[in-house]
Each structure stands twice: as structure tokens, then as C-alpha cells.
C-alpha positions in Angstrom: -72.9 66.1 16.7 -69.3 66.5 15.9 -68.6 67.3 12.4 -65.8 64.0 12.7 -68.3 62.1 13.5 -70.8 62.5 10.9 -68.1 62.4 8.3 -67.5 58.9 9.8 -71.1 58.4 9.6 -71.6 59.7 5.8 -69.1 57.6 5.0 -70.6 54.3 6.2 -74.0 55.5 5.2 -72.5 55.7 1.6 -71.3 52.2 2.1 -74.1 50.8 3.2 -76.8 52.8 1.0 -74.2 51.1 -2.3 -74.6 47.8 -1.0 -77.7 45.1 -1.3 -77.0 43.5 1.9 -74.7 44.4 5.5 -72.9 41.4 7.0 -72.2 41.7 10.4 -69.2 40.1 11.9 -67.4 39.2 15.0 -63.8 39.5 14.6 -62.9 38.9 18.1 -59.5 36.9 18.2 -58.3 37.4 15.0 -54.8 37.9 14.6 -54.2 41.3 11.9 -52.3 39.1 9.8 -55.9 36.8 9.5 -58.1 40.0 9.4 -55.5 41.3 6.7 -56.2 37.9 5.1 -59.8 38.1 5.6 -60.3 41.5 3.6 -57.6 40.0 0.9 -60.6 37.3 0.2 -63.3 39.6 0.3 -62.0 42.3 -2.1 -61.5 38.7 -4.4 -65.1 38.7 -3.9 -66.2 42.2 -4.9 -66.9 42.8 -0.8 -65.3 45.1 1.7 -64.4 44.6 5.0 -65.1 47.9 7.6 -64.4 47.9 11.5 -66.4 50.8 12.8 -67.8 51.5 16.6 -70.9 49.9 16.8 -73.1 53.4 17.3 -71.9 54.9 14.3 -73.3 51.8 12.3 -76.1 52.0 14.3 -76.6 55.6 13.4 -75.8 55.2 9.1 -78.4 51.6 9.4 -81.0 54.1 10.9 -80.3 56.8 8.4 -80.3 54.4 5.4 -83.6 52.9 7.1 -82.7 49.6 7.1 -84.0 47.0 9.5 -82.7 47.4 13.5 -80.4 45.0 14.1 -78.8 46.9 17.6 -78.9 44.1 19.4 -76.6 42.1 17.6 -74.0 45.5 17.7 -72.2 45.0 20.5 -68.5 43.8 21.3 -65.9 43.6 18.3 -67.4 43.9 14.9 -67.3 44.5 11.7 -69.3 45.2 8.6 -69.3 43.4 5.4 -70.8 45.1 2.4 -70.1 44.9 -1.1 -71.3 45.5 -5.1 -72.1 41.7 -6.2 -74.1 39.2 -4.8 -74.3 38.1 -1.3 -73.7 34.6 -1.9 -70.0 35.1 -2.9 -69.2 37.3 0.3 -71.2 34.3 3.0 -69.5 31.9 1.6 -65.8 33.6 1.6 -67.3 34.1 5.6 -68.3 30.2 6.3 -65.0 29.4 4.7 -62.5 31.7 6.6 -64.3 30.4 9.6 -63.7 26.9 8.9 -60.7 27.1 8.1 -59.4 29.6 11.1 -62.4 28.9 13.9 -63.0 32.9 13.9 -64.8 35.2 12.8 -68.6 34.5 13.5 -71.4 36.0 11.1 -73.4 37.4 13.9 -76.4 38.6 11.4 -77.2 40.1 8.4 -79.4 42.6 6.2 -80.5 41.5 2.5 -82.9 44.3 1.3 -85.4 44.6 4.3 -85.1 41.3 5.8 -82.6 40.1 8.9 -81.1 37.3 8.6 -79.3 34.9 11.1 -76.0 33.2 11.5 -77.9 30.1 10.4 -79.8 31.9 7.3 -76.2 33.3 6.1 -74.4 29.8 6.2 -77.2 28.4 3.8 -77.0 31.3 1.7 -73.0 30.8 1.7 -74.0 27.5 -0.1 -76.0 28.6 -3.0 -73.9 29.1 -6.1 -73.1 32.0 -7.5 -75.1 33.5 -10.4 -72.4 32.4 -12.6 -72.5 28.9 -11.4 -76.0 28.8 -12.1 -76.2 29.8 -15.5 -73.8 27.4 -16.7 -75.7 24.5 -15.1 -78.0 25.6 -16.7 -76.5 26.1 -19.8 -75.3 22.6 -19.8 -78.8 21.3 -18.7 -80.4 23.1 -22.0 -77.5 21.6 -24.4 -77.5 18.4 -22.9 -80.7 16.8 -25.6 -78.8 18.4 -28.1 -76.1 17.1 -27.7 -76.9 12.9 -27.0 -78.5 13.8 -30.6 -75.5 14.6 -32.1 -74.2 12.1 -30.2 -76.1 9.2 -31.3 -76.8 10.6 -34.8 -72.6 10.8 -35.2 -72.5 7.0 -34.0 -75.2 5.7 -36.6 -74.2 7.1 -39.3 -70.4 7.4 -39.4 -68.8 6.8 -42.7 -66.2 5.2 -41.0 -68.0 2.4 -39.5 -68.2 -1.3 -41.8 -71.9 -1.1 -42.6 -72.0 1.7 -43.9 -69.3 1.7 -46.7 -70.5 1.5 -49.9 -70.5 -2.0 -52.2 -67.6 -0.6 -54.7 -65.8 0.4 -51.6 -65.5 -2.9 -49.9 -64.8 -4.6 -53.6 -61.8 -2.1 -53.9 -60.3 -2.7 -51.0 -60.3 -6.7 -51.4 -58.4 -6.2 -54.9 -55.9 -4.7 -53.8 -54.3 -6.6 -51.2 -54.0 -9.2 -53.8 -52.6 -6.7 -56.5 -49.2 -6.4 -54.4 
């Protein structure tokens, strides 16, 4: 093999061997001001955005020994791979494709499974980690909180039946003292 090429190939091998999951995509009609776009979002995301020909992915899925998905690597695509989680990347995806009718998530790989365009759209609507984690947060402090809650509202000082006897006595004298 050429010694270009499997510097090409290391390279994406590297990419894909430091990433959980492979998003393929197929950019075809996007304008390079919208792909330019598109990789702005995903770097946002923690995810890269890499246009290489379709063999020389084929050949760095194979030597990373990742699922065959050869089938699906065919016209123009690109490959979506990145450090954090997957959800963040499919839904940056589902969005951009909303919002300019292009580019279509063809498949992907997360660990050892394949998933479909259909699978990668439901995943793009999971929250993040983060998102989670406060929900959750908020789901643990809610009893704590409707206790300090209702314990504040029954016994505020401020409130009429709760002030003391010499309290209420002082407050009718003086009114008449002035």
C-alpha cells in the first residue's frame, strides 16, 4: 500500500479507536459555508467532523474491528466522532437537519452495535448526562424542600397567631400613647 495512504489511514484509525461511537453522514448538497457551520456545532459539542473516501474508513473500521457497516459507505460522506457522549453529537445532527433539510445520518457505531438513522434520531433526544443529573438532583431535593416549605409557613414568627401575648398587648398601647 502506499505509505500516503496508510498515513491517511492511521490517522482515521486514531480517530476512530479515541472515539465511543462513528456517525456516518451524508453531506451531499451542502453548501461549504453550512458544512463550515456544521463542524462549528460539532466542535461546540466535543465532536469532529471528517470527510474521507469511503475505502480508507472502510479500511481504519476493519483495523479498529468495529462492526461492517460497508454498505452504508458509499456516495458523499462523512464521519462524526468525538470524546463525550453520543447524545450531544445526534442531536447537533437531527437539528442541523431540521433546520437546513441536509445532511442525513446514514448509520452509526456505539461500542459494537449499528445503529440506524431511526436509532440515532431517538438517541438525539435523550438528555445529556448533565441534564440528567440535575433532574435528578432536583427530584431528590424536591421532599426536602415542600418540608422546609411547609415547616417555614407554620411556624413563621411573622404570622398573627403566633406572636406572643405581651407582644400583641404592646402593640395596642402604643397607638394610643401618640
Amino acid at each position: 500500500m502506499n505509505p500516503d495512504k496508510q498515513i491517511i489511514i492511521n490517522g482515521l484509525l486514531a480517530r476512530v479507536n479515541d472515539s465511543p461511537y462513528v456517525i456516518v453522514i451524508d453531506y451531499t448538497g451542502l453548501t461549504v459555508p453550512e458544512f463550515s457551520e456544521l463542524r462549528n456545532r460539532l466542535d461546540d459539542s466535543g465532536a469532529k467532523c471528517t470527510v474521507a473516501k469511503n475505502s480508507y474508513m472502510r479500511k481504519a473500521l476493519s483495523e479498529a474491528g468495529l462492526p461492517d457497516v460497508g454498505a452504508e459507505l458509499v456516495g458523499q460522506t462523512a464521519f462524526v466522532t468525538g470524546d463525550a457522549e453520543v447524545f450531544s453529537a445526534a442531536k447537533v445532527l437531527k437539528n442541523f437537519e431540521k433546520e437546513f433539510k441536509k445532511p442525513e445520518m446514514k448509520v452509526g457505531i456505539l461500542g459494537e452495535d449499528i445503529l440506524d438513522s431511526a436509532k440515532l434520531k431517538v438517541i438525539a433526544d435523550i438528555p445529556s448526562r448533565d441534564a440528567v443529573l440535575s433532574q435528578l438532583l432536583g427530584l431528590i431535593s424536591e421532599p426536602a424542600t415542600r418540608i422546609a416549605r411547609i415547616l417555614l409557613e407554620k411556624f413563621d414568627p411573622e404570622r398573627e397567631e403566633y406572636k406572643p401575648a405581651d407582644a400583641e398587648a404592646s402593640e395596642e398601647e402604643a397607638p394610643a400613647a401618640e
